[in-house]
C-alpha positions, 0 to 999 in steps of 0.5 A: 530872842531865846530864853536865857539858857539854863543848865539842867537840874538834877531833881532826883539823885539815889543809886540807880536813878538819876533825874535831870529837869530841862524845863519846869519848876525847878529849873527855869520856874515855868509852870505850862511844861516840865521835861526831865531825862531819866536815866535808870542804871539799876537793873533792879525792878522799880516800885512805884506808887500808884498816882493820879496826876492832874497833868497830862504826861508823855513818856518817850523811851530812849532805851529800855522798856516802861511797865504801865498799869493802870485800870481806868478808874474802875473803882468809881460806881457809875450811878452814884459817882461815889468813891470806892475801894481802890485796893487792886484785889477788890472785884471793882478794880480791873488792872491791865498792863502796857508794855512801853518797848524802846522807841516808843513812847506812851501818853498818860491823860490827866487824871488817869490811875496808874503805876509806872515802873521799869524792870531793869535800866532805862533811859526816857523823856517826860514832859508834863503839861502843865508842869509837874508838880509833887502838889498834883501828882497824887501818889498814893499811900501804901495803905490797901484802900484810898478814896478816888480824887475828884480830878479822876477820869476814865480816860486810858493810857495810849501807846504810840510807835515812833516814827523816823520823820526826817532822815538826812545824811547828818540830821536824823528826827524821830517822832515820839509825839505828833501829828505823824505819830500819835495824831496829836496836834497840839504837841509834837517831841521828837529825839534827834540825832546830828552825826557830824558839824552841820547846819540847818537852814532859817526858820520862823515858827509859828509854835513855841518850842523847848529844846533839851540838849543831851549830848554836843551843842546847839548854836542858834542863830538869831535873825534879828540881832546883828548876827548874836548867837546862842550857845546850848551847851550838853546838859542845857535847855532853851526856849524858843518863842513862836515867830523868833527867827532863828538858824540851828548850827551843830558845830562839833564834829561828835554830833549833837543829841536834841530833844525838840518840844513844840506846842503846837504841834511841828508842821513843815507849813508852820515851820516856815523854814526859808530853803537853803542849799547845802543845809541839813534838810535841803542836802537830799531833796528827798528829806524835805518831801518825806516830811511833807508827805508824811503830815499829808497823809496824817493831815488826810487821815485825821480830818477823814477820821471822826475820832474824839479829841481831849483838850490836849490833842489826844485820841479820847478813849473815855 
């Protein structure tokens, strides 16, 4: 059955910025993934440090707009591999910038140098893999010139548009992260939004999923258990593992705002979702066949495509 459910953890709490970890260290001890919910109010621009993660990161923007600089590690000598200046006024050094807009999201790789800051108020998702941690993130002193760490690459970031992947009369999924999205195929999140008291029909996964809730509540039906129920309150998260059959119900009448993480990546094959008439997806017959069609054509395109892939499912851009 699903994890125990865990309230969420505020990890940063300063005017301006509030920080609220789901999943990952500091809430439910799990260090393959962390994902937080990042709500800036401030309409002050932020001023990061640059940093240089050993984990990879995706950002999904809600609302607002991210500012990414980064410049590929330009400050390594490519004969030698000896560490240089990394003070961005050095000739070494070539910084660019990546506007990440609202329903957008942007994928970090690891190791990859870069200074992630956001002009006025915002509201985002990050998931990190493995999870974060102040020991691997890496930000850098204020000083003008720090030496590259050894866990760099020259790896980019990349910017991906999300797309609407079910649209339903009660249940609406958009892809930040995916096969559909952004041709991941080892990790798929996605913000959802149920606008009424629905249900969705019985389901067993084959890819293990972490599931935010940020607004109503989530019951999740177990198909093992003699009928037991788990509730998923707002502000609360909760794991399901691969194979674990389970119904998702939307009781509140408000509506429900979820945030589904699945590694592997989502499939409508993987789901092994069980037809049910009159659920969320089987209301309109045509949800379900814009959903297939959509990871068709995806599926087609990545295997007709001879594009590298890092150990994380990304397009390499090393």
């Amino acid at each position: 059955m699903p994890s125990k459910v865990v309230a969420g953890v505020t990890v940063v709490s300063t005017p301006g910025l509030t920080i609220t970890e789901y999943h990952g260290g500091a809430s439910t001890n799990d260090s393959n993934l962390s994902a937080v919910h990042e709500v800036i109010t401030s309409t002050t621009p932020t001023l990061n440090p640059w940093r240089c993660p050993e984990f990879t990161e995706y950002i999904l923007m809600i609302e607002g707009e991210a500012h990414i600089e980064h410049n590929n590690n330009n400050n390594t000598n490519s004969d030698d591999k000896t560490p240089a200046s990394t003070d961005d006024n050095d000739a070494t050094t070539t910084t660019e910038l990546i506007i990440v807009p609202a329903g957008s999201s942007i994928y970090l790789p690891a190791g990859c140098r870069v200074r992630v800051n956001y002009p006025s108020t915002a509201e985002l998702i990050a998931i990190c893999l493995p999870a974060y941690s102040p020991d691997t993130e890496h930000p850098e002193p204020t000083t003008t010139t720090t030496t590259t760490p050894a866990h760099a690459t020259n790896t980019i970031p990349t910017l991906h548009k999300s797309i609407p992947v079910v649209i339903a009369p009660t249940l609406t999924i958009t892809e930040y992260i995916g096969s559909v999205a952004s041709s991941h195929p080892t990790i798929s999140a996605c913000l959802a939004h149920v606008n009424t008291s629905t249900s969705d029909a019985w389901q067993s996964p084959i890819f293990r999923e972490w599931v935010l809730v940020l607004h109503g509540t989530l019951h999740l039906q177990h198909g093992n258990d003699d009928g037991m129920t788990t509730i998923v309150p707002a502000g609360s998260g909760v794991t399901l593992e691969e194979g674990e059959r389970v119904k998702w119900v939307w009781p509140d009448e408000g509506g429900c705002v979820y945030v589904p993480i699945c590694v592997p990546a989502f499939s409508p094959e993987g789901c092994r979702r069980e037809e049910e008439v009159g659920s969320a997806k089987d209301e309109d017959p045509g949800t379900m066949v814009g959903l297939k069609e959509l990871h068709a054509t995806a599926t087609a395109t990545a295997t007709g495509t001879a594009t590298g892939t890092d150990a994380d499912g990304g397009k390499s851009n090393a």
